[in-house]
C-alpha positions as CSV (number, residue, x, y, z in Angstrom):
1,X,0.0,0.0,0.0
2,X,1.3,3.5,-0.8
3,X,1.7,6.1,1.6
4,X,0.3,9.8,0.2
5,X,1.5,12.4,2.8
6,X,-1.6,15.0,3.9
7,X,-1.0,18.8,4.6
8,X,-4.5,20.1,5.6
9,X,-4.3,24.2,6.2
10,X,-6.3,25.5,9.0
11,X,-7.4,23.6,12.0
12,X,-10.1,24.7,13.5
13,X,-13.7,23.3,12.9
14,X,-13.4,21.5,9.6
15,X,-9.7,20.9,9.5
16,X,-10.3,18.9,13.0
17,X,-12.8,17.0,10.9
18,X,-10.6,16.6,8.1
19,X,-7.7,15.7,9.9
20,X,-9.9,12.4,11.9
21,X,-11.3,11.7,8.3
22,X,-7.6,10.9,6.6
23,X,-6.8,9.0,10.0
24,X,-9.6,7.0,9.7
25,X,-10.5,6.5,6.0
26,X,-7.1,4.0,5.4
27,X,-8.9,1.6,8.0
28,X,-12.8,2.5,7.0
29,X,-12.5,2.0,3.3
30,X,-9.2,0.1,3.0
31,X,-7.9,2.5,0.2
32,X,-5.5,1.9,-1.9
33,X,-3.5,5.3,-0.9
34,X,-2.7,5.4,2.9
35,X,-2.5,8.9,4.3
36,X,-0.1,10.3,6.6
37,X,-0.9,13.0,8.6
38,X,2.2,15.2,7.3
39,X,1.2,18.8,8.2
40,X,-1.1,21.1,9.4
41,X,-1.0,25.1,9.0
42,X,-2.5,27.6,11.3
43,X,-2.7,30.9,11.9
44,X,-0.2,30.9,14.5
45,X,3.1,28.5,15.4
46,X,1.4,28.1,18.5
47,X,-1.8,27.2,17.5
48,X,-0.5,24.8,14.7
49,X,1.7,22.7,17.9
50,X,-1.1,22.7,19.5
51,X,-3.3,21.0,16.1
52,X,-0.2,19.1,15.4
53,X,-0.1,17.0,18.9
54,X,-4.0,16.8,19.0
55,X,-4.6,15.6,15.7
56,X,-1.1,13.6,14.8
57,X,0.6,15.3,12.6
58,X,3.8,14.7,11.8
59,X,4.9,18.7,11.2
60,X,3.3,22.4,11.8
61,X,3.7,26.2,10.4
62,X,1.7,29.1,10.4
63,X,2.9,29.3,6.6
64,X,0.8,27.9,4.0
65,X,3.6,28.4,1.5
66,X,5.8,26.0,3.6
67,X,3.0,23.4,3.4
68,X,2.2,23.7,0.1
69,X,6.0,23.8,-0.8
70,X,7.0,20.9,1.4
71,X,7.8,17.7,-0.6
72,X,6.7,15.2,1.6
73,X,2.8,17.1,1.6
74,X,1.9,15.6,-1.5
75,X,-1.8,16.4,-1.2
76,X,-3.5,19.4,0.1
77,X,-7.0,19.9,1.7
78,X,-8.3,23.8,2.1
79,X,-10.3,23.9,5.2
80,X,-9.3,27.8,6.2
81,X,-12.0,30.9,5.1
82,X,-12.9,31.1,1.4
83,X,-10.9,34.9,1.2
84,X,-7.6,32.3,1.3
85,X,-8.8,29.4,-1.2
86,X,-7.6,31.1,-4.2
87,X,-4.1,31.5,-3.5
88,X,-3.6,28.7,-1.8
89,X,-5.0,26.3,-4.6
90,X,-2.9,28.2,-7.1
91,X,-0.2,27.5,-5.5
92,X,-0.6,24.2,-5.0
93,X,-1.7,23.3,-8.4
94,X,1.6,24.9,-9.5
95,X,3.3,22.6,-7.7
96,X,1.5,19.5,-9.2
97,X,-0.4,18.8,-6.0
98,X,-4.1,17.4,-5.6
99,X,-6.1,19.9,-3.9
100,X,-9.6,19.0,-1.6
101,X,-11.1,22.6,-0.9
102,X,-13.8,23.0,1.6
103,X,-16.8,24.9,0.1
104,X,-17.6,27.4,-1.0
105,X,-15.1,27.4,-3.4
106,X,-14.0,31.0,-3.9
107,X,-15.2,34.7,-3.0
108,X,-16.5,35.0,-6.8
109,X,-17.2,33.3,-10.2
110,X,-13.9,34.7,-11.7
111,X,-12.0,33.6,-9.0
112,X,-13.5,29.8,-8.7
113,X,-12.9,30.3,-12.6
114,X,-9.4,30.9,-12.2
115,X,-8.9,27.2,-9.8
116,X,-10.8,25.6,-12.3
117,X,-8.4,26.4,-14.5
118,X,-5.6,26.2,-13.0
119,X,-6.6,22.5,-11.9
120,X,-7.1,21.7,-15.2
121,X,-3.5,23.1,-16.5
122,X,-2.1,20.9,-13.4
123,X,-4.2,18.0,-14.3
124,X,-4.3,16.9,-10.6
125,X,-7.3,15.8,-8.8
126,X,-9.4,18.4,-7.2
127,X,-12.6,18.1,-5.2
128,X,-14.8,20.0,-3.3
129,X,-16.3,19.4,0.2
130,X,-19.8,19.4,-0.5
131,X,-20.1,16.6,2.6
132,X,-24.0,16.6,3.5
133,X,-24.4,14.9,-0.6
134,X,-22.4,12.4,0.5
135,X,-24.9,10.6,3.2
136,X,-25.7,7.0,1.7
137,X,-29.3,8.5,1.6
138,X,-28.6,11.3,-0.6
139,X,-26.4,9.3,-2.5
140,X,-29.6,6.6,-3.2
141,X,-31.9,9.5,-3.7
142,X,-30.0,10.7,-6.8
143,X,-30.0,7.2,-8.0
144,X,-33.4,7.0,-7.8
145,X,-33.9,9.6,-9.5
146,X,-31.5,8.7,-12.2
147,X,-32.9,5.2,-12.8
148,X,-36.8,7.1,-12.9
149,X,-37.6,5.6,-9.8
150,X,-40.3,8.0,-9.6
151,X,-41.3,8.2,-13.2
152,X,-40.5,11.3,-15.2
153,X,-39.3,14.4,-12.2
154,X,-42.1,17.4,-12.2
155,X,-40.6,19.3,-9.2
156,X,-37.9,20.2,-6.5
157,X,-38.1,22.1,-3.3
158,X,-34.9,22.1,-1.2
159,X,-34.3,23.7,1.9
160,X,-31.5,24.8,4.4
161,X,-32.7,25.8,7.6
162,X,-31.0,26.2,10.9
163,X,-31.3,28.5,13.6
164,X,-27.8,29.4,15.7
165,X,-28.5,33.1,14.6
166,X,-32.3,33.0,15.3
167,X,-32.3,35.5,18.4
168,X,-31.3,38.9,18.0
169,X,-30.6,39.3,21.5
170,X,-27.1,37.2,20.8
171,X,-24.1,39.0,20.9
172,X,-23.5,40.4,17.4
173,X,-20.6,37.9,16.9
174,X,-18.2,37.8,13.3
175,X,-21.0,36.3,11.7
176,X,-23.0,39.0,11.4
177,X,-19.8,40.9,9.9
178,X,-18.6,40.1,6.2
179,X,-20.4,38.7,2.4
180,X,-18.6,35.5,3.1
181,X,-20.2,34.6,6.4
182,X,-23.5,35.7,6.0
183,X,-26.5,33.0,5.1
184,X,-25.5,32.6,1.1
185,X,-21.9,33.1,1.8
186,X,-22.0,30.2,4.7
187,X,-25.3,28.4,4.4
188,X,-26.7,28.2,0.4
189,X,-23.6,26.5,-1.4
190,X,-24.9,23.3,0.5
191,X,-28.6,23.3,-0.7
192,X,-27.7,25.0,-4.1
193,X,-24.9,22.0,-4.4
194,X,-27.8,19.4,-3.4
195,X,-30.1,21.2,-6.1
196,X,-27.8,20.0,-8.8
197,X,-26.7,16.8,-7.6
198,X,-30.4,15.8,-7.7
199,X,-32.1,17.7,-10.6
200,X,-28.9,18.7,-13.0
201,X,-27.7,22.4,-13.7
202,X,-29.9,25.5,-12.4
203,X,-30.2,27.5,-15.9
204,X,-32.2,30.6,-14.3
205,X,-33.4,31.7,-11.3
206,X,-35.5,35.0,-8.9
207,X,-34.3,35.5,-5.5
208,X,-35.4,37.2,-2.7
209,X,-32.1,37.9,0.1
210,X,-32.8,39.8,3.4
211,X,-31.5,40.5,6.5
212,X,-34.1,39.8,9.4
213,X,-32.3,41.8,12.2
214,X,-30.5,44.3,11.7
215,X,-29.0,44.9,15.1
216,X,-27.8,41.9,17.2
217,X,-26.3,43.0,21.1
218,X,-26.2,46.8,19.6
219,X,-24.0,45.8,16.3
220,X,-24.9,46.9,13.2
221,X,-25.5,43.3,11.2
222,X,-23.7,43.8,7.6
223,X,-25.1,40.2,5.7
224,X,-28.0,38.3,5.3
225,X,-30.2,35.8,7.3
226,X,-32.3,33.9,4.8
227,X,-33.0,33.8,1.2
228,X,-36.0,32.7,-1.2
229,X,-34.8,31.6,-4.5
230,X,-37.0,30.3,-7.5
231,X,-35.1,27.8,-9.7
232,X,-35.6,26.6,-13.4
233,X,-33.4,24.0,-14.2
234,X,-31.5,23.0,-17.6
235,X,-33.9,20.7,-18.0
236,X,-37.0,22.6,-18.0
237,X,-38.0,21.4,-14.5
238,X,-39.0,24.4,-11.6
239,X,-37.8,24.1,-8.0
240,X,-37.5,26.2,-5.3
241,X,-34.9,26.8,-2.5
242,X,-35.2,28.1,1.3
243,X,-32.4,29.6,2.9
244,X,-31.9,30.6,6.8
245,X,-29.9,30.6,9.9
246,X,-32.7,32.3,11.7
247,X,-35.2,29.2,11.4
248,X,-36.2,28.8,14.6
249,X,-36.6,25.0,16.2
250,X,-34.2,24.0,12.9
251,X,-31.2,22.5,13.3
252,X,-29.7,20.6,10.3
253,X,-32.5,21.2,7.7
254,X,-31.0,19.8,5.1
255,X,-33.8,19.0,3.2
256,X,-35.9,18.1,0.0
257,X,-38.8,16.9,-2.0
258,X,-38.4,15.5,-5.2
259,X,-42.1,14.9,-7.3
260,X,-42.3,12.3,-10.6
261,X,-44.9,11.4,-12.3
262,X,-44.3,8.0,-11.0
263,X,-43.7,9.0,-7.3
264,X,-41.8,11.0,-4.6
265,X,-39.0,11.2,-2.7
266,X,-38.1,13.3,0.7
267,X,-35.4,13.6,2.8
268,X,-34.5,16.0,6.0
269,X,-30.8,15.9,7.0
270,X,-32.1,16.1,11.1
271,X,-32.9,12.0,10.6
272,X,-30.0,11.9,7.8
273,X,-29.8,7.6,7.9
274,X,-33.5,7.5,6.6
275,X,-35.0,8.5,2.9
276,X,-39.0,8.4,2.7
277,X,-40.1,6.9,-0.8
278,X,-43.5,6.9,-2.8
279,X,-44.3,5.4,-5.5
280,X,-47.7,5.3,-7.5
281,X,-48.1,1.4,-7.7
282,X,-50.6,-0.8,-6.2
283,X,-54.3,-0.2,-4.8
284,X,-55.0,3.3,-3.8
285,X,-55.6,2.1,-0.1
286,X,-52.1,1.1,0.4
287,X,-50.2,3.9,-1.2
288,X,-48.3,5.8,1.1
289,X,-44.3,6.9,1.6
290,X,-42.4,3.9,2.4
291,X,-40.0,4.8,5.3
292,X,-36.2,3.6,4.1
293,X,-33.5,2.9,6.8
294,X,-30.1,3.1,5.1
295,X,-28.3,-0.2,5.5
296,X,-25.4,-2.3,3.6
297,X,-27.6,-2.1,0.6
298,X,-26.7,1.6,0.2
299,X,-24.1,3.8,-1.3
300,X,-20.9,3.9,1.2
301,X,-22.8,1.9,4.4
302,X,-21.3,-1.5,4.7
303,X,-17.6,0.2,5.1
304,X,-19.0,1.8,8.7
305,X,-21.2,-0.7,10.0
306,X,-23.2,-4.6,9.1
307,X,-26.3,-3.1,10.9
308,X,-29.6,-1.9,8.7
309,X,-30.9,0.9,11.0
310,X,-27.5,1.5,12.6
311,X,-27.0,4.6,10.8
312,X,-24.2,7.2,10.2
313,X,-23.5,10.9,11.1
314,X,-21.5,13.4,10.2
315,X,-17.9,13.2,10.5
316,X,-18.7,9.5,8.3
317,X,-19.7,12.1,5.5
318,X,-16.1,13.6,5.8
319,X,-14.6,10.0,5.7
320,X,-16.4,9.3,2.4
321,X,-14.8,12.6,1.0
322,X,-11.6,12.0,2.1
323,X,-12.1,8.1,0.6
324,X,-13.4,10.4,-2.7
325,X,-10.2,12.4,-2.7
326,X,-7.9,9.4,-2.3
327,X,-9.7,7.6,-5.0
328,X,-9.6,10.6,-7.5
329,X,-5.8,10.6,-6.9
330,X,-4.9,6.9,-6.7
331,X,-7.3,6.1,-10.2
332,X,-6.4,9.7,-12.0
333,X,-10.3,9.8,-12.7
334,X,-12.5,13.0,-11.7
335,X,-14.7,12.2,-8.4
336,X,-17.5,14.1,-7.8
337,X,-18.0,17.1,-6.9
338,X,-14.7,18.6,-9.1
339,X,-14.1,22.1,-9.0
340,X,-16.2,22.8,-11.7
341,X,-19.1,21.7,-9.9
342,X,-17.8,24.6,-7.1
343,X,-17.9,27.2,-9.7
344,X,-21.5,26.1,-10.8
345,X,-22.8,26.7,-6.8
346,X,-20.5,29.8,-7.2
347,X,-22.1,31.3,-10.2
348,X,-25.9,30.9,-8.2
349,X,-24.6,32.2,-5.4
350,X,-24.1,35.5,-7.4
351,X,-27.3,35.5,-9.3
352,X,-29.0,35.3,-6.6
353,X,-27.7,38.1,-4.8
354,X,-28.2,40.0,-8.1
355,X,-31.4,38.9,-8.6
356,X,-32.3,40.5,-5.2
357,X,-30.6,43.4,-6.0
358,X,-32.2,43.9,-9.5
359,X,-36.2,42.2,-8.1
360,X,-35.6,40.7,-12.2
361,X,-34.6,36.9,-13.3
362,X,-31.1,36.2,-13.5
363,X,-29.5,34.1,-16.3
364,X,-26.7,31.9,-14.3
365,X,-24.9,31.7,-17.5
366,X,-24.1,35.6,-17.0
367,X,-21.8,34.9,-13.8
């Protein structure tokens, strides 16, 4: 088995969950590529000793450059804010490396534009971390829509609802500060991604993006909480999207409904091991949605656990990317979601904000 070292920059919240994801996927998914914690890259020496012994890295900076230069990092995963993804991608490409970046994948469309590019010249894998499409529900959902499981697809509403900002009495924290962490900056490339995994390209869309308070704990709040976006797809089909991190009573709403002439599918990512399936056969008395437990029978499951019912969670999600990356690198073949797929979810993010800006429909072909 061949080793692949792993420089992972930025270790806070996802580059914890990125660093237990290469240490586990080796024994989880018995890749072909072993990774080796080789580095990890903070904002400080201090903090990146203090990631290094926690997580198991070999090494530490507070210099991207080092890590990206470093011979024995041979593959690099982004998991520091979007304003840094640009550069840091670049730079790695340069250098022939694969790059994982954590979504979304850049401040703007010319920039994401720019990596995909540049990934291309390098012709290096390159993936984004679009982990919630990765559960072994989602994953059967968009077979069964592929394989018309549900007959020829009518419609698609999607939703990402949460509520850690829901009170306005909270302290008026960073994330009211800033495009990149407001509701489409932090929330929508999720859902939007989710969209297109299930329903193919959005072609147009109208949007609606507001901020609900204004003030939080006496601070001016300079982004948006929530967003109302109408979707056409490529393929003629209408959907719609829900936005918000002032839902309150929602958690993980990662959510949607999927109609067919045929049947339905739904799926809410607060009970994320279970996918609700109807379909329009039989007597009328016994129709109803079918309620699916995922099991060995699904898309990444046996790897994790024998047990129907026994489910997965989140940080499994990061372990199937990290299995994605690996494969990507080890077969040479693009894995799903590439970074063209990030520029897609990039390009709707700025309609959509134009959109609301303009009250018109947008053409996402014209970002």
């Amino acid at each position: 088995m061949a080793e692949i070292g792993i420089g992972i920059v930025g270790g806070g919240y996802m580059g914890k969950a990125h660093a237990v994801a290469f240490g586990a996927v080796a024994a989880v998914f018995d890749t072909a590529l072993r990774p080796r914690l080789e580095m990890v890259c903070a904002t400080s020496q201090a903090s990146a000793e203090r990631y290094r012994a926690t997580y198991g890295f070999a090494r530490a900076t507070d210099d991207w450059r080092v890590l990206v230069d470093d011979p024995r990092v041979e593959a690099i995963v982004i998991a520091s804010p979007q304003d840094t993804h640009r550069d840091i991608a670049l730079a790695a490409f340069a250098a022939g490396k694969p790059v994982l970046c954590e979504k979304p994948l850049a401040e703007t469309p010319d920039h994401a534009r720019e990596m995909v590019a540049a990934a291309k010249a390098a012709g290096v894998a390159n993936m984004v971390g679009f982990n919630y499409a990765k559960t072994p529900a989602t994953q059967y959902a968009r077979k069964l829509v592929a394989d018309g499981r549900i007959g020829q697809v009518t419609s698609f509403r999607g939703e990402m609802t949460e509520d850690f900002f829901a009170d306005p009495n909270d302290p008026g924290t960073w994330r009211a500060q800033g495009d990149a962490n407001g509701c489409m900056g932090d929330l929508a490339p999720h859902p939007i991604n989710c969209a297109q995994a299930l329903m193919g390209p959005i072609e147009a869309l109208f949007a609606r993006v507001e901020t609900v308070h204004p003030m939080r704990g006496g601070v001016e709040v300079t982004n948006d909480d929530q967003a109302y976006l109408t979707l056409r797809f490529a393929s003629g089909i209408n959907g719609s999207l829900f936005i918000s991190r002032v839902a309150t009573g929602r958690k993980m709403g990662y959510a949607y409904d999927i109609y067919g002439t045929g049947g339905a599918i739904r799926f809410d990512g607060e009970d994320q091991n279970t996918l609700w399936l109807y379909t329009a056969e039989g007597p009328e008395a016994e129709r109803g949605f079918r309620k699916i437990l995922t099991g060995p029978a699904h898309p990444d499951y046996l790897p994790f656990c024998q047990g129907p019912g026994h489910g997965t969670g989140y940080q499994d999600q990061i372990i199937i990317e990290a299995k994605d990356f690996l494969t990507a690198i080890h077969t040479g073949d693009p894995v799903w979601p590439t970074f063209e797929e990030g520029l897609r979810v990039n390009q709707v993010v700025a309609a959509a904000l134009a959109s609301s800006r303009s009250e018109t429909w947008v053409n996402i072909a014209d970002f």
